[in-house]
N, C-alpha and C positions, 0 to 999 in steps of 0.2 A: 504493500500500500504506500509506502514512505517512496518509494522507486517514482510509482507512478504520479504522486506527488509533485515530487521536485521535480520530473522529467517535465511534466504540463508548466509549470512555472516557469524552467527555464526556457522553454520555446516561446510561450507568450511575453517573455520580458527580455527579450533578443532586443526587438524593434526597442523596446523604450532605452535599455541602456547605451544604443547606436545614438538614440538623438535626443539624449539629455542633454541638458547644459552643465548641474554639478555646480556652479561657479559664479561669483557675485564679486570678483576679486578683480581692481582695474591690473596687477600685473599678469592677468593673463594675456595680456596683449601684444607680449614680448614672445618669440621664441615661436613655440607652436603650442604656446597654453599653459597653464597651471599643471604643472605635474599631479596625476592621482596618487593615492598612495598605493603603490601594489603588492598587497601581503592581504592574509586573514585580519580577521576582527582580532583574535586571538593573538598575534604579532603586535598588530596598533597600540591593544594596551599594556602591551610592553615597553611603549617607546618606537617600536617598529624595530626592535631585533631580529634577527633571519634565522640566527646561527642555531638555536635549541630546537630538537626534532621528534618529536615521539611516534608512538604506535596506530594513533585514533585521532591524531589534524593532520590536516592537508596543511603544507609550507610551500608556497604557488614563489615566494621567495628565490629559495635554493632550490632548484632541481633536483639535486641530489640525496634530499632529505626523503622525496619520497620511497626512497629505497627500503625506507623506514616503517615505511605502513603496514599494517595486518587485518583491518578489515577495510572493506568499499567503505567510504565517504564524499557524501552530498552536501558542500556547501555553498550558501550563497548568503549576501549581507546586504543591509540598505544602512545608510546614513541620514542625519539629518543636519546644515551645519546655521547657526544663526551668529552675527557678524553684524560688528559696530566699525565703520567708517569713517576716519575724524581725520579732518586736514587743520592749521592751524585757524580757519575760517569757518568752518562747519563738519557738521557730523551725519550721516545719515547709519537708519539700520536694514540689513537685508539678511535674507535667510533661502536656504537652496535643502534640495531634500534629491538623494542620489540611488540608485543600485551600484551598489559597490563591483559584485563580482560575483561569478556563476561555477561552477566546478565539479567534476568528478573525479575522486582518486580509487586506484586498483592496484590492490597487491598482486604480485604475479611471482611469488617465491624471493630470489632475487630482487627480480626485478620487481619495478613500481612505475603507474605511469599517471596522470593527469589531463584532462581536456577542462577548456572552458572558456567563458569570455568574460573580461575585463574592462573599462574607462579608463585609460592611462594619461589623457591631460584633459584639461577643459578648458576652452574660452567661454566666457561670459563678465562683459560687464557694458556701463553707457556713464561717459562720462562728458560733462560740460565744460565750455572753457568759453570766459567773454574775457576782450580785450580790443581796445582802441576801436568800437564801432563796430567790432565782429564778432558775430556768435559760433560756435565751432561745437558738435555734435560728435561723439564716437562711440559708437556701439560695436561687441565683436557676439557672434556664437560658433557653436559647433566645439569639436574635438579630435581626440584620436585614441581608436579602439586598441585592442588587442583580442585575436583568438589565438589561444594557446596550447601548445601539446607538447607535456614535460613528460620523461623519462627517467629515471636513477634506477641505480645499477649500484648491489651490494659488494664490492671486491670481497671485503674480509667483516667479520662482525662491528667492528668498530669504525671502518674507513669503506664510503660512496661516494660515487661519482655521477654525474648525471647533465641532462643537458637540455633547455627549453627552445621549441622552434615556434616564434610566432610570426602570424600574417596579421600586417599594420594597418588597419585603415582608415578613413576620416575624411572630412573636410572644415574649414576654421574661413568664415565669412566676418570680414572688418568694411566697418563703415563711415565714411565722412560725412558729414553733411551742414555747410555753413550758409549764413544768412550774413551778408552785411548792412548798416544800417543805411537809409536811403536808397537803396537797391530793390526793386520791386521783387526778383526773382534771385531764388538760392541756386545755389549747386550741390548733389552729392557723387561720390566716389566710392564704389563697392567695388573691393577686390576679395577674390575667391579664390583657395585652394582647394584641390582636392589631393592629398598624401596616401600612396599606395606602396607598401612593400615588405620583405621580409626581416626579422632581425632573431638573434640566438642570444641565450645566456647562458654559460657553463658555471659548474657548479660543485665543489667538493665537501663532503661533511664530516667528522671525525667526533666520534665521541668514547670515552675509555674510562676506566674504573681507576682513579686514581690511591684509593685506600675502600675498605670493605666497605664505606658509606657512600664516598664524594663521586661522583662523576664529573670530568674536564669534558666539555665541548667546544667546540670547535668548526669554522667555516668560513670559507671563501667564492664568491661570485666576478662572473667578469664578462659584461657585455660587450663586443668590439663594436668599433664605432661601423655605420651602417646609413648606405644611400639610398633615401627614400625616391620616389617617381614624386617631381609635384605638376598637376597641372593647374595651368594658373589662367586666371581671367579676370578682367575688368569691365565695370559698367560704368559711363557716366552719362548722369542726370542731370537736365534743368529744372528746376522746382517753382508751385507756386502753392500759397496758401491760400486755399479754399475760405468761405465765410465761415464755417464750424469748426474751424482751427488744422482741417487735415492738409498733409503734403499730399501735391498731386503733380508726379512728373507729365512735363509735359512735351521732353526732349530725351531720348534714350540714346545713346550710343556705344556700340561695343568697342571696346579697344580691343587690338590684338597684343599677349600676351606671351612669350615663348615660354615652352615649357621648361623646369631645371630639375635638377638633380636637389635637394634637402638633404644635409650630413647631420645624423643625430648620434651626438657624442658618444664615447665608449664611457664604462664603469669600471669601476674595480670597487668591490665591497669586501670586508676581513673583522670576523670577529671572535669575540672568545668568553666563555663562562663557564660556573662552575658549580654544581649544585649535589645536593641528594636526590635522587631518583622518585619520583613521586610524591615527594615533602616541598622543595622550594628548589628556585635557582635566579642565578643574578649574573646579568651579562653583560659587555659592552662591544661596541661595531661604530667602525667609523668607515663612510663612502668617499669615496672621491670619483666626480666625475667631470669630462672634457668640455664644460658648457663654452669654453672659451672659440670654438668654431663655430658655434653659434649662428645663423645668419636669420634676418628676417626673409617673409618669404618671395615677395615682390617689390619692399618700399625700401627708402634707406631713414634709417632717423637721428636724431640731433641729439647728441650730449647722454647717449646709451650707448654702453658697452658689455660684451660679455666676459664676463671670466671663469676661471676653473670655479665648480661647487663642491663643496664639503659636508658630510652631515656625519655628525656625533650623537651616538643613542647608549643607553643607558636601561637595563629594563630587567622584568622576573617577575616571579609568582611564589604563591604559598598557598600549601591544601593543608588544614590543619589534621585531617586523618582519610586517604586517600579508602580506605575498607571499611572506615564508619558509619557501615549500614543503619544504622541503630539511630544514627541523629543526622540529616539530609544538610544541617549547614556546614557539618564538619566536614565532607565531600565536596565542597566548591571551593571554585576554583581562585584565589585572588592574585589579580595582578596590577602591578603599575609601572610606570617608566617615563623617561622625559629625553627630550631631542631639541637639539640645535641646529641649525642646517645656516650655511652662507650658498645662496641660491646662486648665486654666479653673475646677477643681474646688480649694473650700476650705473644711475642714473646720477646725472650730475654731481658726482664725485660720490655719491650715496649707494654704500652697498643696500643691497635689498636683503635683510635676514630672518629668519623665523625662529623661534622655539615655541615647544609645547611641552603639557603635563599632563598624562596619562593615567588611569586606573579603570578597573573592570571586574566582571566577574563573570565566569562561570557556569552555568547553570544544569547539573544533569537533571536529562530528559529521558524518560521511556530507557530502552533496553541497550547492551551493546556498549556505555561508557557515550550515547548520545549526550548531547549537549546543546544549552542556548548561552548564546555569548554577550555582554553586555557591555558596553564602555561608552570612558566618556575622557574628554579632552579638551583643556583650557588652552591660549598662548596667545602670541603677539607675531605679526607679522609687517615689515616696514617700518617706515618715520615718518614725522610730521615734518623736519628738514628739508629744507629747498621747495615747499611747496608740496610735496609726495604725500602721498595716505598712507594713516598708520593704521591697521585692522586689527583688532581683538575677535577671538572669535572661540564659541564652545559648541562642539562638536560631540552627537552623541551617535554610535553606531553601534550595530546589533546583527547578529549570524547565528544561522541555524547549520551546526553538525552532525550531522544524522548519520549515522553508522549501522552496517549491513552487511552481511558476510552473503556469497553468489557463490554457486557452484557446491552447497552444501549437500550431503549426503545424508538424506530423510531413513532411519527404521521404523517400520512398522509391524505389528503384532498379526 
């Protein structure tokens, strides 16, 4: 029943995750959008650790972790994120409500494999800008997916390897549109990609019994850098406003636009922690990645630059009695963790940076070591500096892991 479930689920929530927005943030306007976060609910409220692996969650993270699994698992997560906007001038609030992510994981001895689809960036925002007689309009949407199909591969009890192949896709629609004063008619300017192509991330996991208690974990990922298809196109408009206040072009023309090549930087992610086996553990991971080639995808702009991004995470959990049949809250699960990231984006001398604070929990469900996952997440993102937005913003998100063993062998009397 739980199969046929989450199968109908994730066929009907295909089309919505394609064309959400996710995103209420003006820097997703840089780049190809706001990075998603790509892990479980279970990871997030750790800080977004990768490195810790177990038997009964999917790690959509490291490939290699799922070497690790031993029954089928069904997840999928939605978010919700609300968000304070405050320039030294004003403040506005906005809130975006997402599907995280879709998934199936299978043991297969050795081996382990996962399928599923992902939101890996998002644009969305509309931002205004008057100065000297001129009003200037920018809105952006769209994003860029991922479908997924990871592998890992057990060499030795302690040490897997594994590798994810996903096919990219998207499109991210930016728009201009100004009015000057004394001018009867405006103008706007929509440029459109559309990003098509393939990228991998390889994956190694290690985990070993350091004394009868402690387990050392261990992990590393590394996505190489990868050329996406972009096809690109421009519209521009003459405008006028109607008596009801609406724009109504009244001049269309297509530019032509050559198509290019989009290079979306390589990773390398390394982390390490150390815990007791079904009691607690505590980790740390630091990313680095190439944002510094960076390019926008058709315009050039002014007083933005890209640079190399960094993220430091921090994160773990505690089950106070993982066999405490007898009393249901000493079996959940608690977790928390915190992360710093330098995004790689700086405007007018202004890096762009974030952190957050994490925690979560748990929840068994039904049979199998199933589970509902719950967290939530404070932090800051930006400045108020040079004019820029600075965003607060608490984030709460939620996964169902549903666990299922196939291929089992029924006796009957």
């Amino acid at each position: 029943m739980l199969k046929r479930i989450f199968l109908a689920f994730m066929l009907l929530s295909m089309a919505t995750a394609m064309a959400q927005q996710g995103t209420t943030s003006p820097y997703s306007f840089f780049g190809i959008g706001a990075l998603k976060f790509k892990g479980t609910v279970e990871n997030r409220a750790m800080g977004g650790i990768s490195m810790f692996a177990d038997s009964i969650h999917l790690n959509i993270q490291n490939p290699a972790a799922i070497a690790d699994l031993r029954l089928v698992n069904y997840s999928l997560a939605a978010s919700y994120k609300y968000e304070n906007l405050t320039t030294e001038q004003d403040s506005q609030k906005a809130s975006t409500a997402s599907l995280d992510y879709l998934a199936i994981g299978i043991p297969m001895g050795k081996f382990g494999a996962s399928i599923g689809l992902i939101p890996y960036t998002a644009s969305g925002y509309k931002i205004q800008n008057e100065s000297e007689g001129s009003i200037t309009q920018y809105e952006g949407f769209g994003g860029l997916n991922k479908a997924f199909l990871q592998v890992g591969y057990q060499i030795t009890p302690d040490l897997s390897v594994g590798i994810d192949a996903n096919y990219d896709f998207g499109n991210i629609e930016n728009r201009a549109t100004n009015f000057q004063d004394g001018i009867q008619f405006g103008t706007r300017e929509i440029n459109r990609v559309t990003l098509l192509g393939f990228s991998f991330n390889l994956g190694v996991q290690y985990q070993t019994m350091v004394s009868e208690e402690l387990q050392l974990s261990a992990g590393a990922t590394y996505t190489p850098e990868t050329d996406f298809t972009a096809e690109n196109s421009r519209l521009l408009a003459t405008l006028t406003i109607l008596p009801n206040g609406t724009e109504q072009p009244i001049d269309l023309r297509d530019i032509s636009v050559p198509n290019s090549d989009f290079t979306f930087p390589s990773q390398f992610t390394i982390g390490t922690g150390i815990g007791k086996p079904k009691k607690w553990f505590l980790g740390g991971e630091y990313t680095s990645q190439k944002t510094s080639n960076f390019t926008n995808r058709n315009f050039e702009l002014q007083n933005v630059n890209f640079e190399d991004a960094s993220k430091f995470k921090i994160g773990g959990y505690y089950i106070p009695n993982y066999n405490g049949f007898g009393s249901y809250w000493k079996r959940v699960v608690y977790r928390a963790g915190f992360r710093f990231e330098e995004s790689g984006i700086n405007i007018g001398d202004e890096a762009i940076n974030e952190f957050g604070i994490s925690f979560g929990v748990g929840l068994p469900v039904g049979r199998l070591f199933s589970n509902v996952n719950l967290g939530f997440e404070v932090g800051r993102r930006g400045t108020q500096n040079a004019g820029l937005v600075e965003e607060t913003f608490f984030n709460t998100f939620i996964s169902l892991s549903l666990n299922d063993r196939w291929f089992e062998k029924r006796l009957y009397d």
